[in-house]
Steps between C-alpha positions, in 0.01 A plus 500: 500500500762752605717419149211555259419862729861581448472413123175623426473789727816651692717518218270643251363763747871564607551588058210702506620684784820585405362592111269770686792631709740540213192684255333719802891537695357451816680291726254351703405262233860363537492512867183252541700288280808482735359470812247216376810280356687638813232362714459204306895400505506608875234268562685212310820549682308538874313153409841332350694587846182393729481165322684294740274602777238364338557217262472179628832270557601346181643157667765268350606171633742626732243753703363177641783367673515526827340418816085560584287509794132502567378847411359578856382854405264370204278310788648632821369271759607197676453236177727698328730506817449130525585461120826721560613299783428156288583547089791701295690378236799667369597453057878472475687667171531122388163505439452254805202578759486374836155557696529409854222434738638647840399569867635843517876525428491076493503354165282143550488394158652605134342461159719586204451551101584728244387792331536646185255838324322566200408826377200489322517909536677762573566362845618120577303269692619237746460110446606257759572165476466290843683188562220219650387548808384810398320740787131648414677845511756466230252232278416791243664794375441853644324763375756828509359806616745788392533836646687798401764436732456124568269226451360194705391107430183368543463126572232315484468211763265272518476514877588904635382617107697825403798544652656830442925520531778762438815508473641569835715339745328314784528672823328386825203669592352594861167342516 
């Protein structure tokens, strides 16, 4: 929409402008001209340096390793707290992931696999591969919820539903 008003009516109102100012002399013809493309190029040059504030992350295989925790300020409350204390998983830069069911900083049992990403868009998409036993958690792949700054994972288990993580360190919490 903005191309064809350009096209069909900025540029030739900006001709017509500046044919009247050069037959009648008067400069304000000219003027309007300048300070609409001045606007117009100020405005393109404001939105090009604001972009990264508010374009979604463009993620590539590497943004996803690292280590993730339950998202405990999606659904604050003391399932999520519970979930915290009980699931992370951590994807290595060998593609390996490791999701360990814990009792707080105690790591009770391991299951391991592999991931790899496709990018049917702009932005790539995790795929994970378990090793059998599997755990409900880590049975599907997530669905990626980016932000501007960061995104989180969405898993779908069969027994807690969605569970939301991000890539943080795990930390104790006071409960």
């Amino acid at each position: 929409m903005s191309g064809i008003f350009l096209i069909f009516v900025i540029i030739p109102l900006s001709f017509l402008l500046l044919i009247i100012a050069g037959l009648t002399e008067e400069k304000v013809f000219a003027y309007i001209v300048a300070f609409v493309w001045g606007g117009m190029i100020f405005f393109l040059i404001i939105g090009s340096l604001l972009k990264p504030f508010y374009t979604k992350k463009i993620l590539d295989k590497e943004d996803f390793y690292g280590q993730y925790v339950i998202d405990r300020d999606y659904f604050p409350g003391k399932q999520a707290d519970w979930q915290y204390n009980n699931f992370r998983f951590e994807i290595k830069e060998n593609d390996s992931i490791y999701f360990y069911v814990t009792d707080k900083n105690r790591i009770i049992n391991t299951h391991t696999g592999y991931i790899s990403t496709v990018k049917p868009y702009q932005s790539e998409r995790l795929k994970i591969n378990t090793l059998k036993p599997s755990h409900h958690v880590i049975n599907s792949n997530p669905t990626i919820y980016r932000g501007v700054w960061s995104f989180i994972m969405v898993f779908k288990s069969s027994k807690y539903h969605n569970m939301y993580f991000k890539k943080r360190k795990w930390e104790p919490i006071n409960n």
